[in-house]
C-alpha positions in Angstrom: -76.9 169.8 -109.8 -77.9 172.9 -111.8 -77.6 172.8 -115.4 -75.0 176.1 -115.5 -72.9 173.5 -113.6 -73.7 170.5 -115.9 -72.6 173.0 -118.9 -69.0 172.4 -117.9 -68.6 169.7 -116.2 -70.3 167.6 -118.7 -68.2 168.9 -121.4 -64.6 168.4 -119.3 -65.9 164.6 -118.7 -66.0 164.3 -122.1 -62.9 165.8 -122.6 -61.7 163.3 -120.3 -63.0 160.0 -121.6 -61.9 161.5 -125.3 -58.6 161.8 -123.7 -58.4 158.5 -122.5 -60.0 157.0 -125.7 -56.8 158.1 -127.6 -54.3 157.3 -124.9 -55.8 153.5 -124.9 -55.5 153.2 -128.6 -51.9 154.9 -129.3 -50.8 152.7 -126.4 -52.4 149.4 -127.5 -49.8 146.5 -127.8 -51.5 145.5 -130.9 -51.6 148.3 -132.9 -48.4 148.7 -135.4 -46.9 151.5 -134.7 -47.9 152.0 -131.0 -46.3 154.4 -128.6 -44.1 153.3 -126.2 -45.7 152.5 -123.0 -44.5 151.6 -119.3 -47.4 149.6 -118.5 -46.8 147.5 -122.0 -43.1 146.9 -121.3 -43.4 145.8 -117.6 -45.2 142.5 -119.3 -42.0 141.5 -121.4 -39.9 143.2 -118.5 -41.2 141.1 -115.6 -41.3 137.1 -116.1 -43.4 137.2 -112.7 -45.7 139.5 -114.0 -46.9 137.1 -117.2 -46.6 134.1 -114.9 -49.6 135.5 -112.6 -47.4 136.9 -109.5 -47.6 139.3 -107.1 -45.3 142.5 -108.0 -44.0 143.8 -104.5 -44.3 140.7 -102.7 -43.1 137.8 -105.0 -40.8 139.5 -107.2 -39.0 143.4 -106.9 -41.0 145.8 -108.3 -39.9 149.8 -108.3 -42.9 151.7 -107.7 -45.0 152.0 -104.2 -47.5 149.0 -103.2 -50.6 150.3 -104.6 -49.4 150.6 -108.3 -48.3 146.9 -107.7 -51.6 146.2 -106.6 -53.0 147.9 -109.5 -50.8 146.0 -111.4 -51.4 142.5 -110.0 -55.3 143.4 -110.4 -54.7 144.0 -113.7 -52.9 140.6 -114.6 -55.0 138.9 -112.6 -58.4 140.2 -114.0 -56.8 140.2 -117.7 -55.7 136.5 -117.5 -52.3 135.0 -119.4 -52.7 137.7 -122.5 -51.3 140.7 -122.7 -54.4 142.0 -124.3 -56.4 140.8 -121.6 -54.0 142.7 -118.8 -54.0 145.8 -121.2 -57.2 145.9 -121.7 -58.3 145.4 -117.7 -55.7 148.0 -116.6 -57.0 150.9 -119.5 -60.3 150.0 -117.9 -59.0 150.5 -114.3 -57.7 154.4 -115.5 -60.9 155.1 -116.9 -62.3 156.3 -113.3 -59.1 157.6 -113.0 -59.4 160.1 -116.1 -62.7 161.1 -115.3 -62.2 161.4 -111.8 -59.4 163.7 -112.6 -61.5 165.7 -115.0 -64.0 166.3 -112.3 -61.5 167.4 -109.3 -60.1 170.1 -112.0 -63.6 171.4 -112.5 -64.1 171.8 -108.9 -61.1 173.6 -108.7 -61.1 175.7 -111.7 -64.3 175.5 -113.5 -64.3 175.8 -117.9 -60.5 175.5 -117.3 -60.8 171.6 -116.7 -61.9 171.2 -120.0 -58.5 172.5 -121.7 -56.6 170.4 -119.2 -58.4 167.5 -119.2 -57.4 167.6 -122.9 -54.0 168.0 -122.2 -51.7 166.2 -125.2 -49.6 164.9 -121.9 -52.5 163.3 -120.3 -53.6 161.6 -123.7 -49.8 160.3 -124.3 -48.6 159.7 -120.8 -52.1 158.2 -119.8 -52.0 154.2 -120.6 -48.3 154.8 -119.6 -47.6 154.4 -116.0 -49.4 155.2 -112.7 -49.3 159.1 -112.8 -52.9 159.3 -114.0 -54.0 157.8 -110.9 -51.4 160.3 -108.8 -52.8 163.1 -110.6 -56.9 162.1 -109.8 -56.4 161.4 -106.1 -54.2 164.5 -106.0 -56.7 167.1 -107.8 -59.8 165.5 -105.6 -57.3 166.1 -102.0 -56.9 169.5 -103.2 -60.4 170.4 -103.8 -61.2 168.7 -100.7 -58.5 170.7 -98.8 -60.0 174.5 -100.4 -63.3 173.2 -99.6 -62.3 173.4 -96.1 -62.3 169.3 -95.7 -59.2 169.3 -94.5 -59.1 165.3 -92.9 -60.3 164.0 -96.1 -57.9 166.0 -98.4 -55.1 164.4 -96.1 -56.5 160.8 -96.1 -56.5 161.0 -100.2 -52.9 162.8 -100.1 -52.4 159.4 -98.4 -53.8 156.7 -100.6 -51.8 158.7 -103.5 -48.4 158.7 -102.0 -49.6 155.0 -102.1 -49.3 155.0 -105.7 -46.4 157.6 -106.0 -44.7 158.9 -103.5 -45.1 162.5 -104.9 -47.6 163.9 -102.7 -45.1 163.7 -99.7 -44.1 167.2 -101.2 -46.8 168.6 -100.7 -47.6 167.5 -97.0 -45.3 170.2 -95.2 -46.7 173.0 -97.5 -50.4 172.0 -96.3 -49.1 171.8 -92.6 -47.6 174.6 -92.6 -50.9 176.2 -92.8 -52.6 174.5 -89.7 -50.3 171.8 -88.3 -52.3 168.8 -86.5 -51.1 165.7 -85.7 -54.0 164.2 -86.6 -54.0 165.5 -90.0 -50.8 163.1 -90.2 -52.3 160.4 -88.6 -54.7 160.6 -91.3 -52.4 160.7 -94.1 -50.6 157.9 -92.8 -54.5 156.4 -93.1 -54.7 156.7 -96.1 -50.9 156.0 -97.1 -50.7 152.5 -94.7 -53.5 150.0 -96.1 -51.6 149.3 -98.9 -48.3 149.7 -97.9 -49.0 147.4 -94.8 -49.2 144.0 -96.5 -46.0 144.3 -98.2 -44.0 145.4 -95.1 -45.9 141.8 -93.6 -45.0 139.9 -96.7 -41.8 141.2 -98.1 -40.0 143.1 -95.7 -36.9 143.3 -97.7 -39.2 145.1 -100.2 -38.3 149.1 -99.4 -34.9 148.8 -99.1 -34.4 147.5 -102.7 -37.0 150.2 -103.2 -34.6 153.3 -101.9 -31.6 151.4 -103.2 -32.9 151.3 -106.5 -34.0 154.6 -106.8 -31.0 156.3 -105.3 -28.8 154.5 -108.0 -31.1 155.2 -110.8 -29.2 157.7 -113.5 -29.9 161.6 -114.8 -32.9 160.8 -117.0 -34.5 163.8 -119.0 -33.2 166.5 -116.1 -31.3 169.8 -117.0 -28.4 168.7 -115.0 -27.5 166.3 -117.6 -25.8 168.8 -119.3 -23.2 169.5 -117.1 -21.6 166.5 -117.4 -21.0 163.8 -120.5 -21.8 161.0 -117.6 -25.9 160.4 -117.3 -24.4 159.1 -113.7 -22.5 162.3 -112.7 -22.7 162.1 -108.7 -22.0 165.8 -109.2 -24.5 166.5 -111.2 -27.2 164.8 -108.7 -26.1 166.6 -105.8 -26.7 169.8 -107.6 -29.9 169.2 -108.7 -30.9 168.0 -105.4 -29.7 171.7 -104.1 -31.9 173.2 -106.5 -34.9 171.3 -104.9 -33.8 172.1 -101.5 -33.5 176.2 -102.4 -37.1 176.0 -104.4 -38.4 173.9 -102.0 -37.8 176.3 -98.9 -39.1 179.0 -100.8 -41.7 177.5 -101.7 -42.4 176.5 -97.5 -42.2 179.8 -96.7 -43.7 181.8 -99.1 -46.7 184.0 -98.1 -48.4 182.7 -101.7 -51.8 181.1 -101.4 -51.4 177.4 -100.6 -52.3 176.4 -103.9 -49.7 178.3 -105.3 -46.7 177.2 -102.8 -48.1 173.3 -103.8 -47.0 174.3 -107.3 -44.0 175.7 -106.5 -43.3 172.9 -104.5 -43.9 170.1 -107.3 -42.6 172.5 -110.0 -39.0 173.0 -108.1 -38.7 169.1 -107.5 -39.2 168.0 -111.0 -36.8 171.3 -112.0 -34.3 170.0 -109.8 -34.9 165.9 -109.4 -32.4 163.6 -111.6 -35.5 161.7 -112.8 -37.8 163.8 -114.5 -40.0 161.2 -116.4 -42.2 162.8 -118.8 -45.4 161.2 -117.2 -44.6 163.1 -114.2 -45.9 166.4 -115.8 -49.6 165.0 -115.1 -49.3 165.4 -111.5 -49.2 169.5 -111.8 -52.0 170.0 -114.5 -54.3 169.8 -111.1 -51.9 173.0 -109.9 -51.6 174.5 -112.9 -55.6 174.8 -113.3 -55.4 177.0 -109.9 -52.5 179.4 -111.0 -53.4 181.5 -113.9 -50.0 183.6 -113.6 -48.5 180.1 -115.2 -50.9 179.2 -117.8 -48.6 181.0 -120.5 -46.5 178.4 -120.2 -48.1 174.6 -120.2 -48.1 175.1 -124.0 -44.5 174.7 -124.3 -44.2 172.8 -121.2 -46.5 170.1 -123.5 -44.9 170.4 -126.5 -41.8 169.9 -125.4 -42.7 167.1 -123.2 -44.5 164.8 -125.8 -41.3 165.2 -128.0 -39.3 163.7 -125.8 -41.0 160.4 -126.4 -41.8 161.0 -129.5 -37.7 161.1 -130.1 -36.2 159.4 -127.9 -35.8 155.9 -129.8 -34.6 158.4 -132.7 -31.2 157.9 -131.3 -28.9 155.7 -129.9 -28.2 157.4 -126.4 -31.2 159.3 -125.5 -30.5 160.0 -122.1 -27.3 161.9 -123.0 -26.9 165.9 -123.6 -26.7 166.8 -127.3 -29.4 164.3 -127.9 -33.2 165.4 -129.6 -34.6 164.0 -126.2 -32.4 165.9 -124.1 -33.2 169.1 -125.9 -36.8 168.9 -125.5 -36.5 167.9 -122.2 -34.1 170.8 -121.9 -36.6 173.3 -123.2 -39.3 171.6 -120.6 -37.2 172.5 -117.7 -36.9 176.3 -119.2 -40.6 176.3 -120.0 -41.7 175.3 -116.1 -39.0 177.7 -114.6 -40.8 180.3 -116.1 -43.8 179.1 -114.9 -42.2 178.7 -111.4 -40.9 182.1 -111.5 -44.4 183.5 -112.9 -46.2 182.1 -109.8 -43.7 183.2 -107.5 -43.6 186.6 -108.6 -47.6 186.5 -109.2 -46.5 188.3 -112.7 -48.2 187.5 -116.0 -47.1 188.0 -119.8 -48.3 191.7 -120.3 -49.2 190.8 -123.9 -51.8 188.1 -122.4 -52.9 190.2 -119.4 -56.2 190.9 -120.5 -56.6 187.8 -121.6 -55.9 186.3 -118.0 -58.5 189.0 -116.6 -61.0 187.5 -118.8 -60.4 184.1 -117.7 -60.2 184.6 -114.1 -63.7 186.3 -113.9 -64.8 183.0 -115.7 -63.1 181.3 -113.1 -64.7 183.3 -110.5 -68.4 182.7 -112.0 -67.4 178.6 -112.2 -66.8 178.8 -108.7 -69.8 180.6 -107.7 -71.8 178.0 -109.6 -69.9 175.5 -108.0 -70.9 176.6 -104.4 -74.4 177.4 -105.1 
């Protein structure tokens, strides 16, 4: 490895573990005045999971079989203590955040640094299992430009493992060379840990799809349509705005990198659950599609205030709400960036900026392939 190339991918590995340095101590249960965190509340949500059992298979769990295996591992590892199972699962994410850093490089060179610094990743890190979606997703796509294209698919696999996300963006990458064994390879990468659960709780998916199709508006544009966080109506119309943006998105004549955006992009703009975690799983994208990079800035500010205020108030996941608002301004912010992509137009006030950046781009990549 030359030392042009350890110039910044050193520094955006650093970035990475800084990142993750924070996100492990703003998250830590025992720290007054620690930020909310999924992975904290599923110990004092789940009874099973303190008592030592198996999320998927003994007791319901709502997210895919790898995050409960990551979970499990977790528990298991950390002991009775929910320091211990803290502790083990930061340590698990740690690959994850580095790994993550590293895919970004190979995809965009110096820009990984300012993304692998992203005030999202650093809040929504120790959070959930998007941190994890967001590595295996970055590494697929460098894989896939690279020209490895059954490897990308096998990774795209073991990610919709851990979120189902990446099922997205598996019709935009066939519709560039379809192969059935490019699915068959998805599905081997998707299947190991999916598998034992089918075996051992076969009950388990259909609570899964139950529970998700029943689950309210939460932080989506739609919500402010309605007074009812539950509005049927308003579900159904966000679900056509992923339908239009996804079909555009399917048959645009973009690069593929940039239709994967658009795709991810239009779901979240359009999908009744937009968690704020989410937002790490298009930093990967974001790093390949300079047209949009105006617009992460208040795509992040907005979406760490929505945690930031949302136990400010007493009905957070209603309209008129400091939650809502941010989350409102999140969806305007990433339309702009879905139109920018779309319409391969950039902020004329930045444009020479952009120039700038992209022949840095270019020289990364250079170095990269040499």
């Amino acid at each position: 490895m030359s030392s042009s190339t350890l110039k910044v991918l050193l520094p955006a590995l650093a970035a990475a573990f800084i990142s993750w340095t924070l996100s492990v101590y703003i998250h830590y249960p025992m720290v007054q005045g620690s930020i909310y965190s999924d992975i904290v509340s599923f110990w004092y949500r789940e009874p099973g999971l303190a008592a030592g059992l198996k999320p998927c298979i003994d007791y319901f769990f709502e997210y895919p079989p790898a995050a409960c295996f990551i979970t499990y591992v977790a528990r298991f590892l950390g002991g009775p203590s929910i320091e211990g199972y803290y502790t083990v699962f930061a340590l698990l994410s740690l690959p994850a955040f580095l790994l993550l850093a590293y895919s970004m490089y190979r995809l965009a060179g110096r820009v990984a640094i300012a993304l692998a610094l992203s005030p999202s990743l650093i809040v929504y890190g120790i959070y959930n299992y998007d941190h994890f979606l967001a590595a295996l997703m970055a590494l697929a796509l460098a894989l896939y430009l690279s020209g490895r294209r059954g490897s990308a698919y096998v990774l795209l696999g073991v990610a919709a493992s851990v979120k189902v996300f990446t099922l997205i963006l598996l019709p935009i990458l066939l519709s560039e060379r379809f192969r059935w064994r490019y699915v068959l390879f998805f599905l081997a990468g998707a299947l190991p840990a999916t598998i034992p659960v089918i075996m051992l709780s076969p009950g388990y998916f259909g609570e899964f799809i139950n529970y998700h199709a029943s689950w309210g508006l939460e932080n989506a544009w739609t919500v402010w349509l309605t007074d009812n966080p539950f509005s049927p109506t308003a579900k159904v119309i966000g679900w056509l705005v992923v339908f239009a943006l996804f079909m555009r998105s399917l048959t645009s004549n973009l690069p593929v990198e940039h239709r994967c955006l658009m795709a991810l992009s239009g779901f979240l703009l359009g999908s009744p659950t937009f968690t704020p975690q989410m937002v790490l799983m298009i930093l990967p994208l974001l790093a390949l599609s300079p047209p949009a990079w105006f617009f992460p800035p208040l795509v992040e500010i907005s979406n760490i205030g929505i945690i930031l205020t949302r136990f400010m108030v007493d009905n957070p996941t209603h309209a008129w709400t400091i939650p809502q608002t941010m989350a409102l301004a999140r969806a305007a912010a990433l339309a702009a960036a879905w139109i920018s992509v779309y319409r391969q137009w950039t902020p004329p006030i930045l444009l020479g900026f952009f120039k700038r950046k992209m022949s840095v781009v270019s020289t990364d990549h250079d170095v990269n392939k040499s």
